[in-house]
N, C-alpha and C positions, 0 to 999 in steps of 0.2 A: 918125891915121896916114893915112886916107883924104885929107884935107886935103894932107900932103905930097907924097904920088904924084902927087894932083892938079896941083902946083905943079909939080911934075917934069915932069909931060904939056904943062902951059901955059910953058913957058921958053919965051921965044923967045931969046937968047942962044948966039953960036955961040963955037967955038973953045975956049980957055982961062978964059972967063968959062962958058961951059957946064958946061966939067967942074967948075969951082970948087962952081958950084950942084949939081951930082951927087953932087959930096963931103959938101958940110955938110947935104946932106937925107940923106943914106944915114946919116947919123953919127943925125942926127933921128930915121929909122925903127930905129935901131937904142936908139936911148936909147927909144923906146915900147915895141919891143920886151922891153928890160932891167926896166923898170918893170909890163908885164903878168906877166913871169916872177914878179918878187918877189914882185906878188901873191897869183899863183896859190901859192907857197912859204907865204905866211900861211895861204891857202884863203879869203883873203877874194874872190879870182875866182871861185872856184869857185863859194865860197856864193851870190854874187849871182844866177851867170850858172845856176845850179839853181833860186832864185826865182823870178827870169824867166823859164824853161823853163814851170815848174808855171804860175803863169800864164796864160803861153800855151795851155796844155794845158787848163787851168780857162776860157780865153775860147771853146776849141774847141769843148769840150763842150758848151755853152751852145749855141752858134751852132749843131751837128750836133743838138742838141735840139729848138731852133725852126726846123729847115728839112730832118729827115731827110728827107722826100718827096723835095726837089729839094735834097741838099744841095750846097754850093759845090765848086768844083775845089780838087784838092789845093794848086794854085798860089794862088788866091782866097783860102781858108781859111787859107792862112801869112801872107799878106798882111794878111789884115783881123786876124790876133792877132798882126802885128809878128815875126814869125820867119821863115827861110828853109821853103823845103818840105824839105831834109830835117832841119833842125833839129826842126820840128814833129813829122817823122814817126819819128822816133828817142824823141824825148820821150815821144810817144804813146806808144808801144809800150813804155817803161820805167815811164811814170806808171799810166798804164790799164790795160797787160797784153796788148792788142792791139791793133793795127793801125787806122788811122782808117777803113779799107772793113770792116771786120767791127766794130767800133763800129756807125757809120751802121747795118747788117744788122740787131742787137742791138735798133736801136730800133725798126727798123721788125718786127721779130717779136716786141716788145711791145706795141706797139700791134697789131700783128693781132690778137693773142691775146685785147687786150681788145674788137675786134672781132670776132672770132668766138663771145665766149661771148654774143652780144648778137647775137638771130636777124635782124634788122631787115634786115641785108647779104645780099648775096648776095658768094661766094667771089669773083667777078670783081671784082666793085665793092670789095671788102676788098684785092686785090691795089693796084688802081691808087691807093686811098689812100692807100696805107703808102709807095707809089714807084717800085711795079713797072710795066713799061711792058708786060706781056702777062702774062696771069694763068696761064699756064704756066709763065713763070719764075718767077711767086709759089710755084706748086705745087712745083718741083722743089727751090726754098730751104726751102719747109715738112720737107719729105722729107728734103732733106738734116740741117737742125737737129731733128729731134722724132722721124725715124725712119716716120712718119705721116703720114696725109693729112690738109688741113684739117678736109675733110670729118668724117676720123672724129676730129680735136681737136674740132672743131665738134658732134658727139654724144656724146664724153666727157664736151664741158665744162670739161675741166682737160686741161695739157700733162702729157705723161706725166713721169716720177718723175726 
């Protein structure tokens, strides 16, 4: 379909030969049209384009795994798993359950966690590896998700319940 518009943008044809080509591509965008519907009526659209969603979703994860610290832009990350950005971020939040920024969050407060029960760190130094770019906003995301300070996850040993 994209191929036709395209064809429609590049006429150069004026008058009565222009509209002629107006006519039989519109007739064109409309028989693609007819043939995505039937599809979808079988669900064999559907099924596909829910493959390729998951997918996508499945290439994310992957990608937000190896690069929580710095992960890619929302625009980046659609791009590099072949989806638009909100195709990606609709999918996300139906495959996963949330959001691709509270995802990233998830990872980088698993990996704290398993930096802090490991004394070797210091709080500041455990913020900036997980991704935080001032170890007050590490503090304040601790607090928000655990209800606690590192500090006192850090002499617990375990996240609370």
């Amino acid at each position: 379909m994209l191929r036709t518009l395209e064809d429609l943008r590049n006429c150069v044809l004026d008058g009565r030969g222009r509209r002629l080509v107006i006519r039989s591509k519109a007739i064109e965008i409309l028989c693609h049209a007819f043939d995505a519907l039937a599809q979808d009526e079988n669900g064999d659209g559907f099924h596909e384009a829910s493959k390729l969603a998951a997918n996508g979703v499945l290439k994310a994860q992957r990608l937000l795994a190896d690069n929580f610290v710095t992960p890619p832009s929302l625009d980046d990350l659609a791009h590099m798993v072949g989806m638009s950005r909100s195709s990606l971020c609709a999918a996300f939040r139906q495959i996963v359950g949330q959001t691709v920024f509270d995802y990233v969050g998830d990872l980088r407060m698993q990996q704290a966690l398993a930096m802090l029960s490991h004394r070797n760190a210091t709080i500041a130094e455990v913020a900036y590896a997980v991704g935080y770019g001032h170890p007050s906003s590490f503090s304040v995301a601790v607090q928000r998700r655990f209800g606690t300070t590192a500090s006192e996850l850090r002499r617990r040993g375990l996240p609370p319940g």
